[in-house]
N, C-alpha and C positions, 0 to 999 in steps of 0.2 A: 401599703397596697390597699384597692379600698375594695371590700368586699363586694360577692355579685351572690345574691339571693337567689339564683339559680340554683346553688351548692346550699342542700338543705345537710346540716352534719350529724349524723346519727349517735345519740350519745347511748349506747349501747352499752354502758358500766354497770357494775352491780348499785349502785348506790347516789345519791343528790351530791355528797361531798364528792366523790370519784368525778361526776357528772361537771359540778364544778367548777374545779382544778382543772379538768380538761379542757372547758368554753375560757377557762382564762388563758391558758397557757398560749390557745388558738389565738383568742384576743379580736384585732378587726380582718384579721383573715376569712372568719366565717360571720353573718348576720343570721342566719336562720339554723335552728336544731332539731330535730326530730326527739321526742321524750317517749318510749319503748313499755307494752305493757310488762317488760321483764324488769320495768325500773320503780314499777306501781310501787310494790311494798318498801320499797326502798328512799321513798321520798319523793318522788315523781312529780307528784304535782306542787310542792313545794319546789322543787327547783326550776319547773316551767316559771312559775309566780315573780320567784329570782331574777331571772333571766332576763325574761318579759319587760317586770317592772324593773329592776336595781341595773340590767346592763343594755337595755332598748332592745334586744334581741325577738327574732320572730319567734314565733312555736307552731310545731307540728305534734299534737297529740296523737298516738298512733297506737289507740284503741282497738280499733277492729271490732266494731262493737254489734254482737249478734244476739238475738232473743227476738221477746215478742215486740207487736209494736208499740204496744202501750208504756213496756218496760226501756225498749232505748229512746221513746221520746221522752222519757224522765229522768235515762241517765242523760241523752244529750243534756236538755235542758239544764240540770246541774253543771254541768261542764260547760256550759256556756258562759257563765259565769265568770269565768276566770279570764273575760277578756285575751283568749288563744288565736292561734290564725287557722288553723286546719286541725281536723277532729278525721280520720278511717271508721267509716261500718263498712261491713261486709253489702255487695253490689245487689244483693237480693233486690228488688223495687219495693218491695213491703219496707221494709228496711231503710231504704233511702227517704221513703215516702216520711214514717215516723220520727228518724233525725232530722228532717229540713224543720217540720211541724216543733222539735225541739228547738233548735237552733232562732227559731221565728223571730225576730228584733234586732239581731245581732249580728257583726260580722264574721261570725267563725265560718270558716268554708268548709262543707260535707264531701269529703271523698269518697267515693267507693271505689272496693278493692274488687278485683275481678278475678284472679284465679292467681295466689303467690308465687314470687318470683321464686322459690325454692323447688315448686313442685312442677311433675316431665307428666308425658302421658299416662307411666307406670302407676303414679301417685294418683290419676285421679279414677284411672279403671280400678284402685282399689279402694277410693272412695266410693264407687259407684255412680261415676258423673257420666254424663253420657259421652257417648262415642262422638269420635270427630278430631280434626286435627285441634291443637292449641291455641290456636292464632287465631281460629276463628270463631273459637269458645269464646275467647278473650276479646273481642271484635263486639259480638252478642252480646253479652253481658255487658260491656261498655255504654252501646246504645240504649240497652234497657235502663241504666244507671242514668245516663242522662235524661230519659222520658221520664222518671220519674222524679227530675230536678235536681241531682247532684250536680255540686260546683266542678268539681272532674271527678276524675277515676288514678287510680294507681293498676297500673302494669308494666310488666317486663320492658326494655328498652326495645326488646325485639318485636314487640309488636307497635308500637307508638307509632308509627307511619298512618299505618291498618287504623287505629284507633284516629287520628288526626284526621283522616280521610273522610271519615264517618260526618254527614250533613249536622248533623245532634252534636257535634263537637266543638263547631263556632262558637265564642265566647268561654269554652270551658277547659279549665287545666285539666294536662297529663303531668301525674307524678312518677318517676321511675326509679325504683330502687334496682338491686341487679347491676350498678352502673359499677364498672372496676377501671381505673386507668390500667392502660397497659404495659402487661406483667406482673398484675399484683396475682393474688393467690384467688380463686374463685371462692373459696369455703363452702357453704353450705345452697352458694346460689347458682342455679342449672339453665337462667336466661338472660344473659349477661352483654355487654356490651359497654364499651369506651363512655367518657363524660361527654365529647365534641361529638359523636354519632349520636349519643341517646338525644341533645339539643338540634341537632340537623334533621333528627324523623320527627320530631315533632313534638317533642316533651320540654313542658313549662319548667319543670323542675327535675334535679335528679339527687337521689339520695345517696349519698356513701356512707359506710361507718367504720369497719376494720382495717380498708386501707389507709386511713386517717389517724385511728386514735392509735393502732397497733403500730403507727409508723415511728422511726426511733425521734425525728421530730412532726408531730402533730400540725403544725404552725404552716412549716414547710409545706406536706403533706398537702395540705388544704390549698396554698399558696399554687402549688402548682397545677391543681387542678381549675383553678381561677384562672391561674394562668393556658389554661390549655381551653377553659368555655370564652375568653376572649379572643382567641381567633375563630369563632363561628360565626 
C-alpha cells in the first residue's frame, strides 16, 4: 500500500525506542509522524532526526510553543535546525509573528493552534477565555493566525469547513487532530470527527494516534484509514 501523507501518525509513546518499534512495525503504511511534547524527555528529537534522516519520513514537531517573543524565536530558530516539516505554537499573533521570524530560511512550516481539540466551553470559562460559541473562537483565532503569517493552523475537524472558508486561508493548511474512525473510543478528545469528513471540510491533514498505535495491529490500523482518505 503506498502511503498518503494526509495521515499524520501520532507517536504518542513514552519513549524514542517505543517510538520506533512502532514507525517500523507501521512501515510504508504511514509517511508522516507527529513527535509529542510528552515524548521530549524521552528522546524526541532524536527520534524525529531518525525518522527523518535513516527512514525518509515526514515530521510533525508538536511543540506548542508559548512565551515571549524573543524566547520562541530562539527556540524556533533552534528547532529549525533539524531540517522538520511542521513545528505548533500557540495561535497568539505575537507568537506566530516570532516563530515565522525564527523559522526565516527554512522550510519548517509554523502552525498555529487555536483552541485544543480536548477542551468544550466548560474548559475555557474556566480558563477565563471570553464568551462565545466555540466554532467561532476557533474561526477568530484562525484568521488572526494567518494575518500574522502562519503556514496553517490546527483545529477540531468540526470546525475545518469554518476555518477553510475563511478568505486568509487560501494557500494555507488545516491540521486536525480529534480525527477517530468510526467506532474507535473518543478518549480524552470532545471535538471529534471521522478521517473522510475531517478531509471533505477542508483539512490538509489529520492526525490520529490511539486508534492506531492501541490497535492489536498498528499496520492494519493505519492501512485502513488510508484506506477510507482514498475514497474522498
Amino acid at each position: 500500500m503506498t502511503a498518503d501523507d494526509r495521515l499524520i501518525v501520532a507517536l504518542d509513546v513514552p519513549n524514542a525506542l517505543e517510538g520506533l518499534k512502532l514507525a517500523e512495525t507501521i512501515g510504508d503504511a504511514a509517511s508522516f509522524y507527529k513527535i509529542g511534547l510528552g515524548m521530549l524527555t524521552g528522546g524526541g528529537l532524536a527520534l524525529a532526526n531518525e525518522l527523518k534522516s535513516e527512514l525518509g519520513k515526514r515530521i510533525f514537531l508538536d511543540m506548542k510553543l508559548f512565551d515571549i517573543g524573543a524566547t520562541v524565536e530562539a527556540a524556533v530558530r533552534g528547532l529549525a535546525q533539524f531540517d522538520l516539516d511542521f513545528l505548533t505554537v500557540h495561535g497568539d499573533p505575537y507568537v506566530v509573528k516570532a516563530a515565522k521570524e525564527g523559522a526565516a530560511g527554512k522550510d519548517l512550516k509554523i502552525l498555529g493552534v487555536t483552541i485544543l481539540t480536548s477542551l468544550d466551553r466548560a474548559d475555557l470559562d474556566g480558563a477565563l477565555i471570553k464568551p462565545g460559541d466555540i466554532k467561532d473562537l476557533v474561526q477568530e483565532r484562525a484568521g488572526k493566525a494567518f494575518e500574522a503569517g502562519a503556514d496553517g493552523v490546527i483545529a477540531s475537524p468540526q470546525e475545518a469547513a469554518m476555518i477553510r472558508a475563511l478568505p486568509e486561508s487560501k494557500g494555507r493548511l488545516i491540521v486536525t487532530p480529534g480525527v477517530r474512525p468510526a467506532g474507535a473510543a473518543l478518549g480524552d478528545q470532545k471535538r471529534v470527527a471521522t478521517p473522510a469528513s475531517a478531509i471533505s471540510d477542508g483539512a490538509d491533514h489529520i492526525v490520529v494516534g490511539r486508534p492506531i498505535w492501541q490497535a492489536q495491529s498498528p499496520r492494519a490500523a493505519a492501512e485502513a484509514i488510508v484506506s477510507e482518505l482514498a475514497s474522498v
